[in-house]
LORO-810178 format. One record per residue (C-alpha): residue in one letter; x, y, z. Coordinates in nm, 2 decimals, padded with zeros to 4 digits. Example, Ala and Ser with C-alpha at 12.3 -4.5 7.8 and 13.67 -1.06 7.14 Angstrom:
2
PT residuo     xx     yy     zz
PT       A  01.23 -00.45  00.78
PT       S  01.37 -00.11  00.71
! end
This chain:
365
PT residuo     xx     yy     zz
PT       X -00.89  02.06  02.74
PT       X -00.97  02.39  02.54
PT       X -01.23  02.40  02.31
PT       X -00.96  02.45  02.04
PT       X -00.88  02.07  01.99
PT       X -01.22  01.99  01.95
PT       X -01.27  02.26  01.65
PT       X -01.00  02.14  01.49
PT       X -01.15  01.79  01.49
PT       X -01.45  01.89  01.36
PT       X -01.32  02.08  01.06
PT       X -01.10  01.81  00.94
PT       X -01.42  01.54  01.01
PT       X -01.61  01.74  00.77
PT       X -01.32  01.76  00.52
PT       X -01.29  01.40  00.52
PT       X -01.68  01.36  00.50
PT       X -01.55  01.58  00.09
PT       X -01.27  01.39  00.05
PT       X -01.00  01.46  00.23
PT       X -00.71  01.20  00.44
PT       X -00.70  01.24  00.82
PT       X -00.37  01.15  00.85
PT       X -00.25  01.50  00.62
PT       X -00.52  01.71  00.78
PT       X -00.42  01.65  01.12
PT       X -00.07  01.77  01.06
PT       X -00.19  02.11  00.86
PT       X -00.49  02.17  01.13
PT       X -00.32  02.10  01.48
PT       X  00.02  02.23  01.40
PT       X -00.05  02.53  01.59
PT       X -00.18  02.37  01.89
PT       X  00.00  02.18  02.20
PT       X  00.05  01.83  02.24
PT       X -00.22  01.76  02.47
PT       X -00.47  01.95  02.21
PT       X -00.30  01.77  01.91
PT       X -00.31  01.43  02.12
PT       X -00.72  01.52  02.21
PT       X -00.78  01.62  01.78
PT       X -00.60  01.29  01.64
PT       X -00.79  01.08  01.92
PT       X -01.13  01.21  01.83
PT       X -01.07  01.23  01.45
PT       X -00.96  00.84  01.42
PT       X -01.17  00.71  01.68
PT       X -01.49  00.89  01.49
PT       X -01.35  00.73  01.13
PT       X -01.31  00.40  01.28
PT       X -01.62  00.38  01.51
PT       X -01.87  00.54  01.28
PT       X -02.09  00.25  01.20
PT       X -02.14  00.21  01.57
PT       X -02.21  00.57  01.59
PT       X -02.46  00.64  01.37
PT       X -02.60  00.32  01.49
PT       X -02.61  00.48  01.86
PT       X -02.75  00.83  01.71
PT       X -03.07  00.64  01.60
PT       X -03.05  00.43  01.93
PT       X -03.07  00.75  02.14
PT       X -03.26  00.98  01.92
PT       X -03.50  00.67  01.88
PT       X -03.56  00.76  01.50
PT       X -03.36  00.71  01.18
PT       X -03.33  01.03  01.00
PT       X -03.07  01.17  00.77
PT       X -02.88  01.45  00.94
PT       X -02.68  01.76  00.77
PT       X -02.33  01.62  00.80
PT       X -02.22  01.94  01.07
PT       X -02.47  01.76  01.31
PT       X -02.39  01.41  01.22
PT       X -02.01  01.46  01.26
PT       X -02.13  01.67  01.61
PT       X -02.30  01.39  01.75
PT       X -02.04  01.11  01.64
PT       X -01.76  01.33  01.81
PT       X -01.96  01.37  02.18
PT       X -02.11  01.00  02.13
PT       X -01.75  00.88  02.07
PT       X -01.60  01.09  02.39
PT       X -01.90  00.95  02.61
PT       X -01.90  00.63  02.55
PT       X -01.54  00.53  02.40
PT       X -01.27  00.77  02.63
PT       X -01.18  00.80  02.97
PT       X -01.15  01.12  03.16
PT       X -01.31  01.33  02.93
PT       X -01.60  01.55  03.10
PT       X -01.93  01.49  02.99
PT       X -02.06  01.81  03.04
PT       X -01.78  01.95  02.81
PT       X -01.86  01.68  02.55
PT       X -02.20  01.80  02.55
PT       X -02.17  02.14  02.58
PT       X -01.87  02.20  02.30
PT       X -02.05  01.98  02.07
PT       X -02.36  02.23  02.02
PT       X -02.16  02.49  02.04
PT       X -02.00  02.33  01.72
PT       X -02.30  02.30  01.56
PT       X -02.41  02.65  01.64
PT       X -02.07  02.77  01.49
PT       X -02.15  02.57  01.17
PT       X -02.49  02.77  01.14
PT       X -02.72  02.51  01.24
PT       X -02.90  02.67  01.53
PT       X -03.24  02.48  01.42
PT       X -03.03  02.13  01.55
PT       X -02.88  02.27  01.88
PT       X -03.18  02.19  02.09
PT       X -03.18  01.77  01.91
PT       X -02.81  01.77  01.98
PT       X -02.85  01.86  02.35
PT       X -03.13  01.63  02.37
PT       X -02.98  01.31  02.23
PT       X -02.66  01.35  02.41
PT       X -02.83  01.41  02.72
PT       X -02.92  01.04  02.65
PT       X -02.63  00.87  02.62
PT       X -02.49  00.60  02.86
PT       X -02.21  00.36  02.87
PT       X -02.47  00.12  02.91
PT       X -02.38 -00.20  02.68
PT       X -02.56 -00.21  02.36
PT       X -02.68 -00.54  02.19
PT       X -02.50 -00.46  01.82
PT       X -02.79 -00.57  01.57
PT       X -02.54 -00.67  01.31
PT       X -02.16 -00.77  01.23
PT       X -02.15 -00.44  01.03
PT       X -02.21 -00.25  01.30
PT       X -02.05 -00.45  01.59
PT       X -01.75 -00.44  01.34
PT       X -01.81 -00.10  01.23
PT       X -01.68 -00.23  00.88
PT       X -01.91 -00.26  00.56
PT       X -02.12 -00.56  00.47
PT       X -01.92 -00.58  00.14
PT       X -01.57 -00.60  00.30
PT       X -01.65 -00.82  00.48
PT       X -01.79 -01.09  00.28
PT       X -01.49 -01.06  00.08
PT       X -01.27 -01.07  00.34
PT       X -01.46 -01.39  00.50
PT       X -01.47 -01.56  00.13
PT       X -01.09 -01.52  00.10
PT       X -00.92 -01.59  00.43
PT       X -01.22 -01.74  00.64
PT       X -01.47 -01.58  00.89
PT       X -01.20 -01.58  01.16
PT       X -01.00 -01.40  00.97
PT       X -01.20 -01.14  00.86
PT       X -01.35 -01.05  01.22
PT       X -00.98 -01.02  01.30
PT       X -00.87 -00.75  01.00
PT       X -01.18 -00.57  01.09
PT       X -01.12 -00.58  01.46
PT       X -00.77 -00.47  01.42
PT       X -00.88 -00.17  01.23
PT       X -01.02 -00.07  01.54
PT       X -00.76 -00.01  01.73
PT       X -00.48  00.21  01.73
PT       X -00.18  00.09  01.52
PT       X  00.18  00.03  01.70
PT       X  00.47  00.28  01.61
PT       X  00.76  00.11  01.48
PT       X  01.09  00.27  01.41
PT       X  01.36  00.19  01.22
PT       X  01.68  00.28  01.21
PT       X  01.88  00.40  00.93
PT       X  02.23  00.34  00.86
PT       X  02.24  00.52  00.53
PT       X  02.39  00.84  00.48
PT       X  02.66  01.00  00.73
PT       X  02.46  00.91  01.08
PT       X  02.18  00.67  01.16
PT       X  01.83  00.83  01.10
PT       X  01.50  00.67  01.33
PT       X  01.22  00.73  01.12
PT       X  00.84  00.59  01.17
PT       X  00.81  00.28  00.94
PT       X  00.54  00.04  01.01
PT       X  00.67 -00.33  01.04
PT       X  00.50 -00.45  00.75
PT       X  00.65 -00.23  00.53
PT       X  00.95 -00.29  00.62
PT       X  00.93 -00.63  00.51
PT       X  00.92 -00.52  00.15
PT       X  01.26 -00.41  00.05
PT       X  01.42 -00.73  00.17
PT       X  01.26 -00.94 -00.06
PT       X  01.48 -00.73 -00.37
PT       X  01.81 -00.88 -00.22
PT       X  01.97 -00.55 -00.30
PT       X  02.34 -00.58 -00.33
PT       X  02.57 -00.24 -00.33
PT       X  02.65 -00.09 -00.68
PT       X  02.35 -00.25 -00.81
PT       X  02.11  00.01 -01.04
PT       X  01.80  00.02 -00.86
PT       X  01.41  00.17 -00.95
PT       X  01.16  00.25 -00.68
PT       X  00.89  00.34 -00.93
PT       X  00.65  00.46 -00.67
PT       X  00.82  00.58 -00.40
PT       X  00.67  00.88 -00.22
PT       X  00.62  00.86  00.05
PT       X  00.98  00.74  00.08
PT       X  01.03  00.53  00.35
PT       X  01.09  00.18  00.12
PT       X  01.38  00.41 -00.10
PT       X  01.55  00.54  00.22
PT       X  01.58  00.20  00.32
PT       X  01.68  00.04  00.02
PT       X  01.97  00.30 -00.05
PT       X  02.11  00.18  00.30
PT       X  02.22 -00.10  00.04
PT       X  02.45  00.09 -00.14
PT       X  02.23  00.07 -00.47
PT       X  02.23  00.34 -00.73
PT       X  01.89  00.48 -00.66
PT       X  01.64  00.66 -00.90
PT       X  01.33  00.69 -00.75
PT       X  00.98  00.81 -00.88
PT       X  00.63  00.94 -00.84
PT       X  00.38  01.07 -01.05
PT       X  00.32  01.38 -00.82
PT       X  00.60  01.63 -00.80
PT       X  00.48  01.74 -00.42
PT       X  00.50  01.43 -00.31
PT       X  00.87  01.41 -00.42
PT       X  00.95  01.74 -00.29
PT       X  00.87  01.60  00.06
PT       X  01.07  01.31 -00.03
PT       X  01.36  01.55 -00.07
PT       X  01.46  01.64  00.28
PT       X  01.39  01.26  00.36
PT       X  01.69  01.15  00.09
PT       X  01.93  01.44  00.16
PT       X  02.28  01.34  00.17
PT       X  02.15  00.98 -00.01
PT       X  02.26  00.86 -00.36
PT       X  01.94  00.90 -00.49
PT       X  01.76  01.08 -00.87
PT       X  01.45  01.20 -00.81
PT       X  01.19  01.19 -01.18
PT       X  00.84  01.29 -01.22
PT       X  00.70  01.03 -01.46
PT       X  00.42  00.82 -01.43
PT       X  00.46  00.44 -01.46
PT       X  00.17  00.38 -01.64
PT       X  00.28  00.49 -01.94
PT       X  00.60  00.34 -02.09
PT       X  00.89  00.45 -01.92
PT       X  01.23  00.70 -02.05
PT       X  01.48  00.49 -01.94
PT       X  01.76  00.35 -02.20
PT       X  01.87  00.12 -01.96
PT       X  01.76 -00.17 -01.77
PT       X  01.75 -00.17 -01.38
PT       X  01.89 -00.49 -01.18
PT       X  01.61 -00.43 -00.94
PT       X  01.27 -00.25 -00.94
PT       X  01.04 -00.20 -00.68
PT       X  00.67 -00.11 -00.74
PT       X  00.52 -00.04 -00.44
PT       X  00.18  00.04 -00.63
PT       X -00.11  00.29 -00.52
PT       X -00.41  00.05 -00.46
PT       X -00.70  00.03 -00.24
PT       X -00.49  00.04  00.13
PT       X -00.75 -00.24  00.29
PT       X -00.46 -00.35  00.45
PT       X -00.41  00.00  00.63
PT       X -00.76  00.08  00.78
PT       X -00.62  00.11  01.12
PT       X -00.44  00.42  01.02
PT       X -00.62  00.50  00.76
PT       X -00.99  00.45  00.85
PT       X -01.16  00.69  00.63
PT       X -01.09  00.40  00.32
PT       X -01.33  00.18  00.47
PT       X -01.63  00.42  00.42
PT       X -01.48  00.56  00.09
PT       X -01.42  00.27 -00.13
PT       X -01.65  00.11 -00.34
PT       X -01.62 -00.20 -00.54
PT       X -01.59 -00.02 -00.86
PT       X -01.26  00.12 -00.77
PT       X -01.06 -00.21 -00.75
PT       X -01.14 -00.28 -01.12
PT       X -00.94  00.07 -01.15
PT       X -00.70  00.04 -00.93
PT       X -00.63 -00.28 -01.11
PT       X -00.59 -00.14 -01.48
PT       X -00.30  00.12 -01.31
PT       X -00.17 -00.15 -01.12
PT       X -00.12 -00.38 -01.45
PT       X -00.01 -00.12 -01.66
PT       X  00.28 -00.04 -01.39
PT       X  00.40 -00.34 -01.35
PT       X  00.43 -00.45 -01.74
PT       X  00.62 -00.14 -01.76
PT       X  00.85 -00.19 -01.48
PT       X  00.91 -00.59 -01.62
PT       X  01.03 -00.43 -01.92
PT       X  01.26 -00.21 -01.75
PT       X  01.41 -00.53 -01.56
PT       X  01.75 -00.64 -01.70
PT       X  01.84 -01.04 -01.74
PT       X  01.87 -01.21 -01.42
PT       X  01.71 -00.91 -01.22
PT       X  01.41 -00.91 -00.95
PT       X  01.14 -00.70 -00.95
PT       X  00.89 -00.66 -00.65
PT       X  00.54 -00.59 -00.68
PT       X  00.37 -00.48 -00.34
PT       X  00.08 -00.34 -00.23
PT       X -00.10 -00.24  00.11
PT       X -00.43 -00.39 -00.01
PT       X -00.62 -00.73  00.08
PT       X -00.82 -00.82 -00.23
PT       X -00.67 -01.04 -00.51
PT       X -00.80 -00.81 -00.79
PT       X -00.51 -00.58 -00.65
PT       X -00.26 -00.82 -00.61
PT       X -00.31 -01.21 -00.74
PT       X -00.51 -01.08 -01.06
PT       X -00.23 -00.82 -01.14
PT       X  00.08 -01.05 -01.13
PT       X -00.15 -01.34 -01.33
PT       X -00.02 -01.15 -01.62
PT       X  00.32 -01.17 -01.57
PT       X  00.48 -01.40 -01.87
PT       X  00.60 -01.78 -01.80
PT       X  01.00 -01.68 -01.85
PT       X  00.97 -01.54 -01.51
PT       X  00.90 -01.72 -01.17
PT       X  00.78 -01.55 -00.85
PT       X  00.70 -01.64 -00.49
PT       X  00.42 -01.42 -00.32
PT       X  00.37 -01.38  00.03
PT       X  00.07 -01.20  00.21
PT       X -00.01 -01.02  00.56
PT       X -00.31 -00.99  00.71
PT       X -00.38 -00.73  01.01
PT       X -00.48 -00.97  01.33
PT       X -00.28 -01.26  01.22
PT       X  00.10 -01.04  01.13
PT       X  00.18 -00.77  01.31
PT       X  00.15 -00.43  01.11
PT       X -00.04 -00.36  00.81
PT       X -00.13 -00.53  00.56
PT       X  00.11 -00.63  00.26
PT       X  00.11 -00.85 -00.03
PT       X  00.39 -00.89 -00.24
PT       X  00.53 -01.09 -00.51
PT       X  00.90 -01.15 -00.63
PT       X  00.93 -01.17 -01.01
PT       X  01.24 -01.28 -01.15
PT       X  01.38 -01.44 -01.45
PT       X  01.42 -01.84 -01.46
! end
C-alpha cells in the first residue's frame, strides 16, 4: 500500500486528538485516494479510536516506561502498534518504517530513533490486560455505569461490541418516483415506526439532519417539515429529500418554536451523548465526560417541552436518542405531564443488533 493512506490517517488521528469526527474527516481526507488506500485510512483510523486504551497500554509495555508523549508520536506509535498486532497482511517493515517517517514529517526528529526502537519490539505475543479498562479499551466511568444499569454482562457486551466493526444495513426507499437504497443502521430504523404515520398526516422531524429518519417517514405520505439548527447540515439534507414533500427550517428547538399550528406527529430524534454509537463513532468514548450529560440533558428537555406543545389532541410524539444513560433519556421524558401516556423501549449494542436507541412514545390519554 502507498504511503499515502497512512498520511492521511495520521492527519485526521491528530484532528480528532483537537476535536474533530472520524467519520467526516475520512470522507474530506481520502476522497482523492483509491479504494484500497481509502479502505487501509478508515481501517487504521477506527481501529486506533477503538483500540487506544490497549495501545497506549502496549506503548508503555514495549517502551518499558510510562511517559507522556507529543501527540504526533503517540498517534505514530498507536497506528504501527495497531497494524502489528491487530491486521493481517500488512508488512511489518512498512509499518515500521512509514510510521517514523510520519513522525519525521511532523517535525519530531528527536522521537524517530524511540519510535524505531519500541516498534522494533513489538510481538503478537498475547498480553495479560491488567484491567477491564484496558482489556475493554473503554473508560472506568462507562463502565460502571453501564454495569450499574443493565448488569456486568451487559456492559462487557456494549463495550465489546464497540470494538468491532458495525454491519451495513440498507434500506430501501419507496418514496419519491424510484426506490432509493441508502445506508441506515438497523436500529434507527426502528424509530419512525413507532409514530404510526398515516398519509396526509402533518408531520415535524425536529432534528433531522442527518436525514435518514425524514426520508423514511415521508415514504408515509405525511406532510413533512423537517429541521435542524445548523443550516449545513440541512443543505446536505437537500439532495437527500429531492423530489420528496418535504420544508426545510433553520430553527432551533430549544427555544419555543414558530409554528401556528399543531403537528399530528413529531419526531425528536435529539442530539445526546451517542454511547449507543461507539462502534462507529469511537472517538466519543475518549471525549465525553460526565459533565456533558447534565448538558445534553437541559437541551434535551428543553426540546422536547417544546415539541409537546407543538403536538395537536390525539397526536404522538417520539423522543429518541442514540445514547445509553437515563440522564439522556428516562430523566428527560420524567417531565413529561400525566395527560399523556408513553411506552419506552431500549437497545443495547451486544444484546440488539445495531446501535443503540432509546425511545419513548408520548401520546395523549
Amino acid at each position: 500500500m502507498p504511503a499515502t493512506a497512512r498520511i492521511a490517517a495520521f492527519d485526521i488521528l491528530l484532528k480528532v486528538e483537537s476535536g474533530g469526527y472520524a467519520s467526516d474527516l475520512l470522507i474530506t481526507h481520502t476522497n482523492t485516494l483509491d479504494s484500497r488506500d481509502a479502505g487501509l485510512a478508515s481501517e487504521i483510523v477506527f481501529g486506533v479510536l477503538r483500540y487506544r486504551a490497549q495501545l497506549d497500554y502496549l506503548i508503555g509495555h514495549y517502551s518499558g516506561r510510562r511517559r507522556k508523549l507529543d501527540p504526533e508520536v503517540s498517534v505514530a506509535l498507536r497506528m504501527a502498534i495497531y497494524q502489528l498486532r491487530y491486521l493481517e497482511r500488512i508488512p511489518p517493515h512498512a509499518a515500521v518504517a512509514e510510521s517514523v517517517e510520519l513522525v519525521k514529517r511532523a517535525h519530531k526528529r528527536s522521537a524517530m530513533g524511540f519510535v524505531n526502537a519500541v516498534l522494533r519490539k513489538v510481538t503478537r505475543d498475547a498480553v495479560t490486560w491488567p484491567t477491564r479498562e484496558i482489556e475493554l479499551s473503554c473508560p472506568e466511568w462507562l463502565l460502571a455505569r453501564w454495569e450499574s444499569r443493565y448488569g456486568a454482562e451487559a456492559a462487557a457486551a456494549i463495550a465489546r461490541a464497540a470494538l468491532e466493526e458495525p454491519e451495513k444495513y440498507v434500506r430501501i426507499s419507496a418514496a419519491g418516483s424510484s426506490p432509493v437504497a441508502r445506508r441506515q443502521d438497523i436500529g434507527s430504523q426502528s424509530i419512525v415506526p413507532l409514530l404510526r404515520l398515516e398519509a396526509g398526516q402533518t408531520f415535524l422531524d425536529l432534528c433531522a439532519a442527518p436525514g435518514n429518519k425524514t426520508a423514511q417517514a415521508l415514504e408515509s405520505g405525511v406532510r413533512c417539515i423537517a429541521a435542524d439548527l445548523h443550516f449545513h447540515r440541512l443543505i446536505q439534507m437537500k439532495g437527500m429529500l429531492e423530489n420528496l414533500d418535504a420544508s426545510l427550517v433553520v430553527l432551533d428547538g430549544t427555544q419555543p418554536l414558530p409554528f401556528a399550528r399543531a403537528f399530528d406527529r413529531i419526531l425528536v430524534d435529539a442530539p445526546c451523548s451517542g454511547t449507543g454509537t461507539l462502534g462507529r463513532n469511537p472517538e466519543i468514548k475518549w471525549r465525553l465526560r460526565p459533565a456533558d450529560l447534565d448538558d445534553l440533558q437541559r437541551r434535551q428537555t428543553a426540546l422536547l417541552a417544546n415539541a409537546r406543545a407543538a403536538l395537536a389532541p390525539g397526536g404522538v410524539l417520539v423522543y429518541s436518542t442514540c445514547s445509553l444513560e437515563p440522564e439522556e433519556n428516562e430523566a428527560v421524558v420524567a417531565v413529561v405531564p400525566g395527560e399523556l401516556v408513553m411506552e419506552t423501549l431500549q437497545r443495547l449494542p451486544g444484546r440488539d443488533a445495531g446501535d443503540g436507541f432509546f425511545a419513548a412514545v408520548i401520546k395523549y390519554k
